[in-house]
N, CA and C atoms as an extended XYZ file, in Angstrom:
483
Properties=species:S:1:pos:R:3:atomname:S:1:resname:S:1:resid:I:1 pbc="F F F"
N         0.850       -1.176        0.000 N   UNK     1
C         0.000        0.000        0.000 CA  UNK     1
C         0.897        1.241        0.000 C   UNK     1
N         1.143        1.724       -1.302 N   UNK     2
C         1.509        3.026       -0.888 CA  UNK     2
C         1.361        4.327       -0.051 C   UNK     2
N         2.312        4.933        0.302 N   UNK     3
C         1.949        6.199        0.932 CA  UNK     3
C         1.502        7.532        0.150 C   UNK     3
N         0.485        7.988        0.720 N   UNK     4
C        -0.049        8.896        0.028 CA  UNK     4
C         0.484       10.242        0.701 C   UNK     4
N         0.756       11.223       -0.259 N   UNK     5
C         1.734       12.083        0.057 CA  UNK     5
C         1.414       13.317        0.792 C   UNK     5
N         0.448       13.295        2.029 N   UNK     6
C        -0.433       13.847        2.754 CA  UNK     6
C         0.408       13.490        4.253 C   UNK     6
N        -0.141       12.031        3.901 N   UNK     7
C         0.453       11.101        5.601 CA  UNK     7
C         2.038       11.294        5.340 C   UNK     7
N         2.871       11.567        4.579 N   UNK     8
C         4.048       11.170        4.104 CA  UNK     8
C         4.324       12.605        4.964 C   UNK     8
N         3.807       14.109        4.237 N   UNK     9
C         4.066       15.338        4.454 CA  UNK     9
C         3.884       15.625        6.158 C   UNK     9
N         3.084       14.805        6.429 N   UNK    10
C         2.783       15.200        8.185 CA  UNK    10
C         3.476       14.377        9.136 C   UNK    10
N         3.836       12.819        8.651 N   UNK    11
C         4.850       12.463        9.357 CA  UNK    11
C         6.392       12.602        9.097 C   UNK    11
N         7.024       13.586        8.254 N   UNK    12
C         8.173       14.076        7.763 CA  UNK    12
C         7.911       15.381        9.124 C   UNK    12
N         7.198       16.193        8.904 N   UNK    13
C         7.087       16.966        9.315 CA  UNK    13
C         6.952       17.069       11.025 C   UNK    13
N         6.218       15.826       11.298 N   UNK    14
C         6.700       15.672       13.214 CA  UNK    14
C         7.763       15.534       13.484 C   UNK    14
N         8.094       14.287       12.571 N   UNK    15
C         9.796       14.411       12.787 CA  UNK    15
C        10.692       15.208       12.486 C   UNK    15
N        10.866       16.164       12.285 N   UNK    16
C        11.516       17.292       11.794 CA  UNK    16
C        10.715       18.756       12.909 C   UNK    16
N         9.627       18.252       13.081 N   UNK    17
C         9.405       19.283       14.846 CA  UNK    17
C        10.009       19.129       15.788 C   UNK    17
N         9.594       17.304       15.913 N   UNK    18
C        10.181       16.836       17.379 CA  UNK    18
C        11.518       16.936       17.371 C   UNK    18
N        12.623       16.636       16.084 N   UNK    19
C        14.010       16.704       16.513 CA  UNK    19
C        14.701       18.399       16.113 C   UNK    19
N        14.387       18.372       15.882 N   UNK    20
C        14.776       20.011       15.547 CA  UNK    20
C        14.223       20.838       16.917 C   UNK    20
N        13.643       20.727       17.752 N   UNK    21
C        13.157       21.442       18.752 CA  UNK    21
C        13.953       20.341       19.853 C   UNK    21
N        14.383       19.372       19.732 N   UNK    22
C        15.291       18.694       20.655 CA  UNK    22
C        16.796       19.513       20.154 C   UNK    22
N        17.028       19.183       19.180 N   UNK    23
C        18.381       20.167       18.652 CA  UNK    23
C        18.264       21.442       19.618 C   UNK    23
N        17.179       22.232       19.413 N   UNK    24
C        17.209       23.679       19.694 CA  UNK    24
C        17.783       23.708       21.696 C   UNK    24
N        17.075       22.332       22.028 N   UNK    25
C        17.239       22.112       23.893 CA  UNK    25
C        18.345       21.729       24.157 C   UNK    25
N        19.119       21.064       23.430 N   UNK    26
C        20.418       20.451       23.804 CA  UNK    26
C        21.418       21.172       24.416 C   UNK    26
N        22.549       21.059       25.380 N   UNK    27
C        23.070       22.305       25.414 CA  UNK    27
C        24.227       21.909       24.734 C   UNK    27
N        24.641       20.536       23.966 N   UNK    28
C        26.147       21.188       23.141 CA  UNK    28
C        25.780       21.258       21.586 C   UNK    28
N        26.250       21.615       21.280 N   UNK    29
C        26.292       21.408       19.726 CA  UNK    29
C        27.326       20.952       19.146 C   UNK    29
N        27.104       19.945       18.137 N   UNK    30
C        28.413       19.549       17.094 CA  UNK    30
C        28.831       18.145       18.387 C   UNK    30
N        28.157       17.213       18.929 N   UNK    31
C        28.333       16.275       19.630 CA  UNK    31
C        27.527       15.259       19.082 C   UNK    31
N        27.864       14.168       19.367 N   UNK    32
C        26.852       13.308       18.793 CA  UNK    32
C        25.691       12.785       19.033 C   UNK    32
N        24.922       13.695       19.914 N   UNK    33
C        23.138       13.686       19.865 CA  UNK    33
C        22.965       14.882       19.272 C   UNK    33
N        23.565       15.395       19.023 N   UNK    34
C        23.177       16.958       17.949 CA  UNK    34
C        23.135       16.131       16.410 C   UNK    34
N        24.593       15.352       16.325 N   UNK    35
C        24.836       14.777       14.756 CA  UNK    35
C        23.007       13.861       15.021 C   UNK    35
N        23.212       13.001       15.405 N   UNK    36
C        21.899       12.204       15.341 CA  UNK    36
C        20.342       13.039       15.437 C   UNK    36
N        20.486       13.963       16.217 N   UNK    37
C        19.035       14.593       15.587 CA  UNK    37
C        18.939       15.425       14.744 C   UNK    37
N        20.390       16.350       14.283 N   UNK    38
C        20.422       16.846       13.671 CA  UNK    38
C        20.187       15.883       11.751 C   UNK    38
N        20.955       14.983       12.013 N   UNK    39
C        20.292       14.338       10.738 CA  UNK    39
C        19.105       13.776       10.602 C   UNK    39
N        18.531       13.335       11.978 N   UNK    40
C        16.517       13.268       11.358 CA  UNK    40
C        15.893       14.274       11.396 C   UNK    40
N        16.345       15.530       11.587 N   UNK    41
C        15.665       16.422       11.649 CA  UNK    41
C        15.906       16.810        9.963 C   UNK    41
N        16.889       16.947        9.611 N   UNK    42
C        17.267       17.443        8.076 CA  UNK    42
C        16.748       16.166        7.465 C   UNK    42
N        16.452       15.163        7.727 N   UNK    43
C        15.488       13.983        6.771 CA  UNK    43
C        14.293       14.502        7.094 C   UNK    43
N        13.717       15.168        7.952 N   UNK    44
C        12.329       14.994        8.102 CA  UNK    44
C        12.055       16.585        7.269 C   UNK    44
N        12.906       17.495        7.199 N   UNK    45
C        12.379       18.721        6.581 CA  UNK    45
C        12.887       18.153        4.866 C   UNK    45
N        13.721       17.507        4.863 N   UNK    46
C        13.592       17.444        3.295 CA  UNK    46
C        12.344       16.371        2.775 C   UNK    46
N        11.716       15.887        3.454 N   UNK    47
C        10.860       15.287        3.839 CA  UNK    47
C         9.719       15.742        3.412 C   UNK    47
N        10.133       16.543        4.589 N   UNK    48
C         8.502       17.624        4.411 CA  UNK    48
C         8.582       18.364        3.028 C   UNK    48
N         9.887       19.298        2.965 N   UNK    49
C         9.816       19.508        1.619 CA  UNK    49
C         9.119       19.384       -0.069 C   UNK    49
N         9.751       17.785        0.272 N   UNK    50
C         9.956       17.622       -1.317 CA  UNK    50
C         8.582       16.322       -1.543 C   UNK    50
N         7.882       16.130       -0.182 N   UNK    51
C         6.218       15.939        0.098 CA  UNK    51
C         5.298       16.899       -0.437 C   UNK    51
N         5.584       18.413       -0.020 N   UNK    52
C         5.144       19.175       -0.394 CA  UNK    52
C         4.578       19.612       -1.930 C   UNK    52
N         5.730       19.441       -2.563 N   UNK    53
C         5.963       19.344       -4.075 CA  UNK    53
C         4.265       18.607       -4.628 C   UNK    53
N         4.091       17.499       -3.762 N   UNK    54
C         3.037       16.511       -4.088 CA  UNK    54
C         1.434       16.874       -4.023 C   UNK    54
N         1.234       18.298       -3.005 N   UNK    55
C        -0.109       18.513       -2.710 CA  UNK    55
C        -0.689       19.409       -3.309 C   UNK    55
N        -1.813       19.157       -3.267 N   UNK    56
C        -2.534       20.106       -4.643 CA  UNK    56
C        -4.047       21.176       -3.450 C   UNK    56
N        -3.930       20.571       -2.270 N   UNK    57
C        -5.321       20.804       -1.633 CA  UNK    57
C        -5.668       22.226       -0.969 C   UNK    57
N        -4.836       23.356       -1.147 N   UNK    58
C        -5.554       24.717       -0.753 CA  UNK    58
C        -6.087       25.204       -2.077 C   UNK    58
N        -5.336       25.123       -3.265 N   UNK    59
C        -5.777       25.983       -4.504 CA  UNK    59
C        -6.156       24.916       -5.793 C   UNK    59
N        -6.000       23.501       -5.380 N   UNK    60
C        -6.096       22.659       -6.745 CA  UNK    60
C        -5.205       22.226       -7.306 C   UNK    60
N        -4.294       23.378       -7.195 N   UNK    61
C        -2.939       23.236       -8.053 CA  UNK    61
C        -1.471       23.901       -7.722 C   UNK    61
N        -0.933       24.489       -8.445 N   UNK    62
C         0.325       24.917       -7.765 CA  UNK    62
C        -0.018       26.325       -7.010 C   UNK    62
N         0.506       26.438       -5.802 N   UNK    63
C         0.399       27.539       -5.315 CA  UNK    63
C         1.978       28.049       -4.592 C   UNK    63
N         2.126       29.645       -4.433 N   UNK    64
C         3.341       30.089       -3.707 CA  UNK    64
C         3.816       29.369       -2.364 C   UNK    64
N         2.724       28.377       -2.020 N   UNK    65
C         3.359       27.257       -0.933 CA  UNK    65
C         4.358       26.448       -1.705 C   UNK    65
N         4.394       26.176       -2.568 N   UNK    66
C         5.007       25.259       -3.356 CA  UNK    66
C         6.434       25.954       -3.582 C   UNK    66
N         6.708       27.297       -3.475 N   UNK    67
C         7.720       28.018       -3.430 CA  UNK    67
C         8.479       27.935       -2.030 C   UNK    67
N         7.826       27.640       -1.332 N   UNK    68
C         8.330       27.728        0.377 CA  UNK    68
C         8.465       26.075        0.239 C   UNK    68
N         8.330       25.314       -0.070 N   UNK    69
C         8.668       23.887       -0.333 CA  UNK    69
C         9.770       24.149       -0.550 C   UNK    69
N        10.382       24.726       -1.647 N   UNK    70
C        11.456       24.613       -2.850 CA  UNK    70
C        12.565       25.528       -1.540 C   UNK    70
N        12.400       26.399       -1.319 N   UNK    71
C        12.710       27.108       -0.273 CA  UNK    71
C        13.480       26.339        0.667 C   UNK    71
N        12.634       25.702        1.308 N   UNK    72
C        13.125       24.615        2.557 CA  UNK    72
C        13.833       23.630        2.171 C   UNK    72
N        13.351       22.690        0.849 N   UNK    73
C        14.927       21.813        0.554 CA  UNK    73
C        15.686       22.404        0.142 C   UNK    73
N        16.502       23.732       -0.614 N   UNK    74
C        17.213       24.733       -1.036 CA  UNK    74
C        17.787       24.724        0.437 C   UNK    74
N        17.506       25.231        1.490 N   UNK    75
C        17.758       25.350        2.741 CA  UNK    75
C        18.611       24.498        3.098 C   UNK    75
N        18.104       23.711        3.864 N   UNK    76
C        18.437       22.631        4.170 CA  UNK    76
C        19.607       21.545        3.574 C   UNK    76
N        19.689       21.893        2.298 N   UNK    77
C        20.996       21.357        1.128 CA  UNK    77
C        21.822       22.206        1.337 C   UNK    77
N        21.362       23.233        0.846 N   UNK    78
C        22.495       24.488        1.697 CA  UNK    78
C        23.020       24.307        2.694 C   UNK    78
N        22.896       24.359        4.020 N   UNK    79
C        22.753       24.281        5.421 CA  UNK    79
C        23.518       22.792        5.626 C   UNK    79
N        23.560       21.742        4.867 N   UNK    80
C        24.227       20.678        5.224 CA  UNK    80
C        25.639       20.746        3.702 C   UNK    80
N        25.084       21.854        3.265 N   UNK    81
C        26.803       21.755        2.023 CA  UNK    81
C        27.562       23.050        3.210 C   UNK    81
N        26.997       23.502        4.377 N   UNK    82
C        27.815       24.934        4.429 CA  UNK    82
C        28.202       23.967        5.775 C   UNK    82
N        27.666       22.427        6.217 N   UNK    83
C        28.815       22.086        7.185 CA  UNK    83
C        30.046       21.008        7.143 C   UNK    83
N        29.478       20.721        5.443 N   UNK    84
C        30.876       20.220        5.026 CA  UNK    84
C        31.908       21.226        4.618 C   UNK    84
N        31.330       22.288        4.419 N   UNK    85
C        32.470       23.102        3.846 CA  UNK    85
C        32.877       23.624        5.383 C   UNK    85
N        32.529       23.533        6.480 N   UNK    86
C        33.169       23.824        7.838 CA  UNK    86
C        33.912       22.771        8.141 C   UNK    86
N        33.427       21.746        8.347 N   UNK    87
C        34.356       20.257        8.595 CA  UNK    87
C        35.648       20.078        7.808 C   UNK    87
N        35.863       20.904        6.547 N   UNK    88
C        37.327       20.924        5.602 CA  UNK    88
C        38.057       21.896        5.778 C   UNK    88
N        37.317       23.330        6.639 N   UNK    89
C        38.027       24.466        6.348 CA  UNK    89
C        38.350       24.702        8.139 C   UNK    89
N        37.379       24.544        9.149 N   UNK    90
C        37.119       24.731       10.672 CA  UNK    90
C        37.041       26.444       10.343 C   UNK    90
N        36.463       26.878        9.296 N   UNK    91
C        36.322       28.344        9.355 CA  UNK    91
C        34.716       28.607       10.262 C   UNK    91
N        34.904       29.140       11.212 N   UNK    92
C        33.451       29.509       11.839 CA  UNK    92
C        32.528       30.235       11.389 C   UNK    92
N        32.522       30.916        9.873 N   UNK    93
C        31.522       31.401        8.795 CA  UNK    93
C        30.876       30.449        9.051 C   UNK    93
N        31.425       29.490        7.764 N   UNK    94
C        30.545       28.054        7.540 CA  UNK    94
C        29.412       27.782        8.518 C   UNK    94
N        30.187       27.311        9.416 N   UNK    95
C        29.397       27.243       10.722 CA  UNK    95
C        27.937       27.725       11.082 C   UNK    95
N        28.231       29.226       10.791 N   UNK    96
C        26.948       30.495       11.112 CA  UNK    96
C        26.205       30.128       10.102 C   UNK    96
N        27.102       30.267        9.064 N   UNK    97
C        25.924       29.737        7.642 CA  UNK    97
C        24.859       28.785        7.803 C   UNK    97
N        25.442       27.544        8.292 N   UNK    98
C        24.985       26.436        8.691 CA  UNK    98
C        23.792       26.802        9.843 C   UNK    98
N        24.001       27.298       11.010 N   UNK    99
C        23.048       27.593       11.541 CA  UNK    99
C        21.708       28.332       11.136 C   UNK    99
N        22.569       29.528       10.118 N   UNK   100
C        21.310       30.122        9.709 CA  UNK   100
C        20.160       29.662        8.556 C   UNK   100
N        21.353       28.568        7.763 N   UNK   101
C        20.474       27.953        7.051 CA  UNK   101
C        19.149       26.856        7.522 C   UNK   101
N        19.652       26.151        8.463 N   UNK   102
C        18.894       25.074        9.207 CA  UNK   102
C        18.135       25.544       10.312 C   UNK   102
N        18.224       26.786       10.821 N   UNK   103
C        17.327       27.140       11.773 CA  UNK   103
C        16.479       28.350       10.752 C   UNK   103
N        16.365       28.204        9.786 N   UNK   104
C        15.329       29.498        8.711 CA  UNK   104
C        14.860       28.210        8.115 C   UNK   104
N        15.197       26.965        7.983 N   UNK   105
C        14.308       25.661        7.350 CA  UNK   105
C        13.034       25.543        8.860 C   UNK   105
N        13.952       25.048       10.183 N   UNK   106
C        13.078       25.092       11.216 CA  UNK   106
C        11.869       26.215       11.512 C   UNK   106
N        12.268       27.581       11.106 N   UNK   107
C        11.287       28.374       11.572 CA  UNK   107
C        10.209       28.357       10.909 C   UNK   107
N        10.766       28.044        9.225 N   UNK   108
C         9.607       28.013        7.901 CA  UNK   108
C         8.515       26.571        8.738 C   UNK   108
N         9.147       25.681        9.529 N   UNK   109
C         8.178       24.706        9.659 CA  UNK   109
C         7.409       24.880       10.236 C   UNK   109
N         8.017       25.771       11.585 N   UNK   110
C         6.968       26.383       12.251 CA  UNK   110
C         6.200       27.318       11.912 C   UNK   110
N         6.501       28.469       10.864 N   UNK   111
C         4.963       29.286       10.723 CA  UNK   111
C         4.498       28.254        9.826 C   UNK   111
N         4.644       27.013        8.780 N   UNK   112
C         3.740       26.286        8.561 CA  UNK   112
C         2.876       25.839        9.750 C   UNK   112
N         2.933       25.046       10.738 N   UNK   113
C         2.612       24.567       11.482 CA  UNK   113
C         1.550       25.721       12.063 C   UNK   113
N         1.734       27.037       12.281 N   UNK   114
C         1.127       28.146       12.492 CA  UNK   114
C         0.244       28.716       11.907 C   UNK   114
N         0.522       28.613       10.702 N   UNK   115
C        -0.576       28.734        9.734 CA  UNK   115
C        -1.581       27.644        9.727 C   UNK   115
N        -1.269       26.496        9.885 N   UNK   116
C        -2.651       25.718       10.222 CA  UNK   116
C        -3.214       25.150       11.592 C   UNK   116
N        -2.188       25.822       12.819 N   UNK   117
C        -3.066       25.620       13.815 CA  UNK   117
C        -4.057       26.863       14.065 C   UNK   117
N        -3.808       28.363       13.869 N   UNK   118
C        -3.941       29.501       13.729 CA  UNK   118
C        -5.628       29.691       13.613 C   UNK   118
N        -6.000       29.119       12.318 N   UNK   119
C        -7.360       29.306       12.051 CA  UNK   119
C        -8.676       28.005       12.564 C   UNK   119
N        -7.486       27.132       13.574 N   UNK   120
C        -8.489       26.738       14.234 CA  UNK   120
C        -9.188       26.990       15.231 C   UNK   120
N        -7.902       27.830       15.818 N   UNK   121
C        -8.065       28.069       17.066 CA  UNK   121
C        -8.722       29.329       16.952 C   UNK   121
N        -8.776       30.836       16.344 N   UNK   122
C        -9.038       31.603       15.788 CA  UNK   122
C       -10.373       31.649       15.209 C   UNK   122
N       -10.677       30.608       14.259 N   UNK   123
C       -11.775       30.593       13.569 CA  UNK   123
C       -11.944       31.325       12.292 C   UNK   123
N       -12.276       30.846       11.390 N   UNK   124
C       -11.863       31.021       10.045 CA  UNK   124
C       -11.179       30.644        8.817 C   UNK   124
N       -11.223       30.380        7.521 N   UNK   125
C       -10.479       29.867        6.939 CA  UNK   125
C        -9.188       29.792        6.530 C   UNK   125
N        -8.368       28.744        6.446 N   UNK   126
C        -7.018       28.774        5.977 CA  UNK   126
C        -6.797       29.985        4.927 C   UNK   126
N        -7.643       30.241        3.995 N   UNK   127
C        -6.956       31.298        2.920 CA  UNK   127
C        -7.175       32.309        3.629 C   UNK   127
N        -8.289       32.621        4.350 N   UNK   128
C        -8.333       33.848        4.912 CA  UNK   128
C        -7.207       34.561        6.163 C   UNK   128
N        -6.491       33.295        6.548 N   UNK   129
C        -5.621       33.683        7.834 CA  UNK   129
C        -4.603       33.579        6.837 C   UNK   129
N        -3.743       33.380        6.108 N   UNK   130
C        -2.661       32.992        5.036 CA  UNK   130
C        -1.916       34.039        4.944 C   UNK   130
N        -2.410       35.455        4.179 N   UNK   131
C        -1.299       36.180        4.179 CA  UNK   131
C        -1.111       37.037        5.730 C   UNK   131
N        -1.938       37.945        6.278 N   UNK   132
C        -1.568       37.901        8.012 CA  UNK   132
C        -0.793       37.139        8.779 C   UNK   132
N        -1.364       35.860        8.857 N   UNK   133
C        -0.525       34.804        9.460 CA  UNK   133
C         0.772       34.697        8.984 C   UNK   133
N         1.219       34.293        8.347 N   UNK   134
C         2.366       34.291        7.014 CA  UNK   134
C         3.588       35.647        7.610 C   UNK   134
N         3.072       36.701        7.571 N   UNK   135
C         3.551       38.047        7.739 CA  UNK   135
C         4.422       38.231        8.932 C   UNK   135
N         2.787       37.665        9.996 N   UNK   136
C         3.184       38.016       11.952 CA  UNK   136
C         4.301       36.151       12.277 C   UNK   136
N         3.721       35.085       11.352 N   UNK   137
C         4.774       34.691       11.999 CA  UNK   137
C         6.124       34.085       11.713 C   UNK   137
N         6.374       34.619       10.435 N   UNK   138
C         7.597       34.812        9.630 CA  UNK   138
C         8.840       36.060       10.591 C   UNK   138
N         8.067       37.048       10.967 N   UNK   139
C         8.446       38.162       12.019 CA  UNK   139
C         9.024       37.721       13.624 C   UNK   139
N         8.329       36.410       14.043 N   UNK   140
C         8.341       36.361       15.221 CA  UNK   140
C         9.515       35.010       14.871 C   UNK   140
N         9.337       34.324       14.092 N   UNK   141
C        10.623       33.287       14.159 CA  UNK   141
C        11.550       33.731       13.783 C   UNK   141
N        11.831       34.750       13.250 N   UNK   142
C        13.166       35.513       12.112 CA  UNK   142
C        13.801       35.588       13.702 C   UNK   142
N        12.676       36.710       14.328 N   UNK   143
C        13.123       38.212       15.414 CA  UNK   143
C        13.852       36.678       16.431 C   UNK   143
N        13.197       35.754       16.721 N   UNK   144
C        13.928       34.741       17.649 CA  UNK   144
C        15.183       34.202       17.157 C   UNK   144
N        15.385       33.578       16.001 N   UNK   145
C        16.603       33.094       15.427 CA  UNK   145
C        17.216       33.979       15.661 C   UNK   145
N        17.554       35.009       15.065 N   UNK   146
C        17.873       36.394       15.577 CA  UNK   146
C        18.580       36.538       16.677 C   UNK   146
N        17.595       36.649       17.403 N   UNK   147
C        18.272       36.952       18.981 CA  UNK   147
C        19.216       35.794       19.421 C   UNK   147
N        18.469       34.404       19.119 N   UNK   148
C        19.736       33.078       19.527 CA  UNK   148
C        20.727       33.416       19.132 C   UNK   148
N        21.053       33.786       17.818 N   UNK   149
C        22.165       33.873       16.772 CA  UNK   149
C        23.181       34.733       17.673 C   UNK   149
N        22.461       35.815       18.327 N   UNK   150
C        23.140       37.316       18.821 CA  UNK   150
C        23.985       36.416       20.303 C   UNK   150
N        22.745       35.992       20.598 N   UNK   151
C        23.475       35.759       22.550 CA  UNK   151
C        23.627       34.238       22.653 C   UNK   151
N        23.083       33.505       21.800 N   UNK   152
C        23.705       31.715       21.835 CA  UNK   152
C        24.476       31.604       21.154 C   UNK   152
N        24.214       31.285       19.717 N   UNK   153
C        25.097       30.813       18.746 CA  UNK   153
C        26.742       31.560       18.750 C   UNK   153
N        26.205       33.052       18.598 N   UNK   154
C        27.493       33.676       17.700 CA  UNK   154
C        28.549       33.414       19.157 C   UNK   154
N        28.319       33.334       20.575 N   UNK   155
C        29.934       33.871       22.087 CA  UNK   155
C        30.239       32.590       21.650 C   UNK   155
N        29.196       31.690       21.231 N   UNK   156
C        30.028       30.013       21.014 CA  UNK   156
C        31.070       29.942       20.394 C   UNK   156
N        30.461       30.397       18.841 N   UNK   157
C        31.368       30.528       17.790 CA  UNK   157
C        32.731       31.275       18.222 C   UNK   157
N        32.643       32.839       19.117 N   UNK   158
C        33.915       33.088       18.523 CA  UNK   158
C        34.823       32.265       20.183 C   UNK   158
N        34.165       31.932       21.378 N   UNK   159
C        35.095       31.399       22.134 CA  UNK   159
C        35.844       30.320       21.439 C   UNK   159
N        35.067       29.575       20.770 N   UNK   160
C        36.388       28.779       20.180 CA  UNK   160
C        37.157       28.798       18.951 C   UNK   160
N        36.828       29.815       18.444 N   UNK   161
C        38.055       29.982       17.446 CA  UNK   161
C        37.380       29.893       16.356 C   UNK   161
């Protein structure tokens, strides 16, 4: 029985919540429960991704979601070519790159995820909450990555070199 690319898109997509939000709790990075969730988490967003590609059910047909698909595996390929190119060079760019690429795949999952818990709770239809929603919480995951980047990520980066 094949999988139909609905169940495929939503269980890519837990997994790529649940470990990517374990990533985010951990306190080391670049250890090997980071490597291990960090790679089901980057299976579950390319996952979700390139699932995405497959659904036709807000507009029928292709819609600018389908751009934020393309977006997130772009990401995420990115984000795992910018930590091989750290692992050959130990330049701590790479590194940042890497973070910023894989935590702007994570946030895109979450205003997905936002966008369709949003109008339940709210009341009203998915197209109608879409571009608002979209706007306020594209703003609020940026402004957080953001701030990690400022006071987590970056004293890491330069204490060690």
């Amino acid at each position: 029985m094949p999988l139909d690319p609905l169940s495929l898109h939503i269980a890519a997509s837990l997994l790529a919540l649940i470990c990517g939000g374990i990533l985010y709790l951990i306190p080391g990075k670049g250890n090997a429960w980071h490597r291990r969730f960090g790679i089901l988490a980057a299976a579950g967003l390319l996952g979700t991704g390139i699932s995405g590609f497959f659904l036709r059910g807000l507009t029928g047909g292709w819609s600018f979601l389908h751009i934020l698909s393309a977006v997130t595996v772009m990401s995420v390929i990115g984000g795992l070519a910018c930590l091989v190119a750290w692992r050959r060079t130990r330049n701590g760019v790479w590194l940042l790159r890497h973070y910023r690429a894989m935590s702007g795949a994570y946030s895109g999952l979450l205003v997905a995820l936002g966008l369709r818990v949003l109008p339940m709770i709210l009341g009203g239809d998915t197209r109608t909450w879409l571009i608002p929603g979209l706007i306020v919480l594209l703003i609020v995951t940026q402004t957080s990555v953001s701030l990690a980047e400022r006071f987590y990520w970056r004293p890491r980066l330069t204490r060690r070199g």
